[in-house]
C-alpha positions in Angstrom: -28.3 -11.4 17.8 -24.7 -12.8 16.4 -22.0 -11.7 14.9 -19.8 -13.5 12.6 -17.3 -13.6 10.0 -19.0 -13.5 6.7 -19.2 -16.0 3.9 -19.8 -16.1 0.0 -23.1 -17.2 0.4 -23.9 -14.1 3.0 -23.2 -12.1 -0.3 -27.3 -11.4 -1.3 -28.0 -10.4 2.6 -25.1 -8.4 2.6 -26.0 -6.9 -0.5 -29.7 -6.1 0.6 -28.5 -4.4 3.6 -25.7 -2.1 1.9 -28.9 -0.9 -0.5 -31.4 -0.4 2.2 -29.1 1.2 4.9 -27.6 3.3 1.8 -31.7 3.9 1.2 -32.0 5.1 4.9 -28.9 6.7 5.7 -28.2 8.6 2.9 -31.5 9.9 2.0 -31.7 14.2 1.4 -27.7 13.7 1.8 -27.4 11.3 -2.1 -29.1 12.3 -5.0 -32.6 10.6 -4.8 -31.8 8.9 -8.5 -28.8 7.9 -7.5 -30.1 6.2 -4.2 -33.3 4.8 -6.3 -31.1 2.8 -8.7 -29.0 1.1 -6.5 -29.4 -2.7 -7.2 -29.6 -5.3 -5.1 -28.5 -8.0 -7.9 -25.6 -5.3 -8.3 -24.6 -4.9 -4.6 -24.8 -8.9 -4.5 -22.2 -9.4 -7.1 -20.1 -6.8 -5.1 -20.1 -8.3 -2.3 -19.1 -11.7 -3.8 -16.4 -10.2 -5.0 -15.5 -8.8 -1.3 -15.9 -11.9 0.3 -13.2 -13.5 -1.6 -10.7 -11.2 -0.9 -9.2 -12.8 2.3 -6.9 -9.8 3.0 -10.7 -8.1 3.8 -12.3 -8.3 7.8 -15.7 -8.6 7.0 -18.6 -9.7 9.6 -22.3 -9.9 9.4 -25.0 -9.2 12.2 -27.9 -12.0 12.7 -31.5 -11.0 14.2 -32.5 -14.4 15.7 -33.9 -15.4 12.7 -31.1 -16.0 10.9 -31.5 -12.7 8.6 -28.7 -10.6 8.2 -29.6 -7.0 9.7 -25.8 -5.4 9.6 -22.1 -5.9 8.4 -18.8 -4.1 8.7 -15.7 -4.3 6.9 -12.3 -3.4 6.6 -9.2 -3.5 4.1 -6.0 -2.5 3.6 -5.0 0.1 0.7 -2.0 0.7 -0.9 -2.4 4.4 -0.6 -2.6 4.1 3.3 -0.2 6.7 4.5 1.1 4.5 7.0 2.8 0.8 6.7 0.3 -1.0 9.5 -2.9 1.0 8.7 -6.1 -0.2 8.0 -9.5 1.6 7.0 -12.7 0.8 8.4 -14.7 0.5 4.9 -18.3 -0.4 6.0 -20.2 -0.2 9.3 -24.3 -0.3 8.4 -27.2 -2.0 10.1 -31.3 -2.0 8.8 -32.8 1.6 10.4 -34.9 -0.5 12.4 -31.8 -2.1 14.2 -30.1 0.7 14.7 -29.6 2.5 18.5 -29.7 -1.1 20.0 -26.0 -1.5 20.4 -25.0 -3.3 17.6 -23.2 -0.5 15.9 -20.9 -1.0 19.0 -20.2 -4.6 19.1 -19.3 -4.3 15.4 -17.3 -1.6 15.8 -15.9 -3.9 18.9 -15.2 -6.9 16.6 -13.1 -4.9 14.7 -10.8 -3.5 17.0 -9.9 -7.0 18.8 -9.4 -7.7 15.5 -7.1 -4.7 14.3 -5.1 -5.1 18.1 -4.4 -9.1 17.3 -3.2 -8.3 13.8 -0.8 -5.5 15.0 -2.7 -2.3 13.1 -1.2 1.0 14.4 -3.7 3.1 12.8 -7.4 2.7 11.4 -9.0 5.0 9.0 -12.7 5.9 8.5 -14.6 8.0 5.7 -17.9 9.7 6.8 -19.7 12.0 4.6 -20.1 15.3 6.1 -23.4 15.5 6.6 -23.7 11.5 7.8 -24.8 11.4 11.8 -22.8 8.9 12.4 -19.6 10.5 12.2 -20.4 11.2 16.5 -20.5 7.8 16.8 -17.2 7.0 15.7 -16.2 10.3 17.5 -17.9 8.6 20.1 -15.1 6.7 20.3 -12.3 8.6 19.7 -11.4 8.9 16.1 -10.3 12.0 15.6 -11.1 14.0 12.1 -7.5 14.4 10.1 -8.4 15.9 6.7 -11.7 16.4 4.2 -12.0 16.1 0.8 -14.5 16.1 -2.0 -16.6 13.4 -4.0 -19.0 13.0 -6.6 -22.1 10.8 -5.8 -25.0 10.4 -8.5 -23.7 13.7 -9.8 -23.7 15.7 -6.5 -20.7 17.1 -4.6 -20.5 16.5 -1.3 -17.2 16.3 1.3 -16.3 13.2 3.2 -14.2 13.7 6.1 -11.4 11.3 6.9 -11.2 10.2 10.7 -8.4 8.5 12.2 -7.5 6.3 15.5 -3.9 6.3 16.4 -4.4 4.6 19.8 -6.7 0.7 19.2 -6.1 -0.3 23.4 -7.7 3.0 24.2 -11.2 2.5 21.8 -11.4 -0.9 23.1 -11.5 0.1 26.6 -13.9 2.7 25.7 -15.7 0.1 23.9 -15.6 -2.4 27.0 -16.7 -0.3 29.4 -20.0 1.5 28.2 
């Protein structure tokens, strides 16, 4: 497995992850029309568009075959409450990649990379009822505030977790 800072021509396996993991993870929690029509030419074009934004963090996970299995990602928003804040936008691997660690080292990537560019504080949105909410629990984001959405029709509330302390989530990351 590798990780690496993504490209524009990662864009398609990018793309085919974010609708697959969105097809996995999001199942009986989305709308199943919503999660049906998801495109993959779509999600593509997105992600083009993402990748040439270079104030965006993104990276991709390799199997050994080349294929890209997971990405992450992370931005900067002008409605950030705080000056040097950043919010963790993306985190998703293939379901048959998933529990093997990577979710870490991503995770890991992200925070060397928050601590060298001087962020004070990272953000995360989970939907409520999205398992992996422990996981960034886990590692010590702390939930701040909720609020609602609308996805394919369907209200659901997305939780907003923050980190406030990037030295401490690395050494937690380092040493498990």
């Amino acid at each position: 497995m590798k990780i690496r800072k993504a490209i524009v021509q990662d864009a398609e396996g990018i793309g085919t992850v974010h609708v697959d993991s969105w097809r996995t993870t999001y199942k009986d929690i989305v709308p199943d029309e919503f999660l049906n029509k998801l495109s993959y030419k779509q999600r593509t074009l997105l992600w083009e568009r993402h990748l040439e934004d270079l104030t965006k963090l993104i990276l991709v996970v390799e199997n050994n075959d080349g294929d890209i299995i997971g990405f992450s990602s992370a931005g900067k928003r002008e409605t950030a409450p705080f000056p040097n804040s950043i919010y963790l936008e993306t985190l998703y691997l293939l379901e048959a990649y998933q529990g093997k660690g990577l979710g870490k080292l991503l995770l890991k990537e992200l925070f060397l990379f928050f601590q060298q560019n001087n962020y004070q504080t990272i953000y995360v949105e989970v939907l409520a009822d999205n398992k992996t909410k422990y996981f960034y629990e886990h590692f010590g984001a702390k939930l701040i505030t909720s609020l609602e959405i609308n996805i394919g029709g369907k209200v659901l509330e997305e939780l907003v977790f923050e980190w406030d302390d990037i030295t401490k989530v690395i050494e937690l990351l380092l040493n498990e």
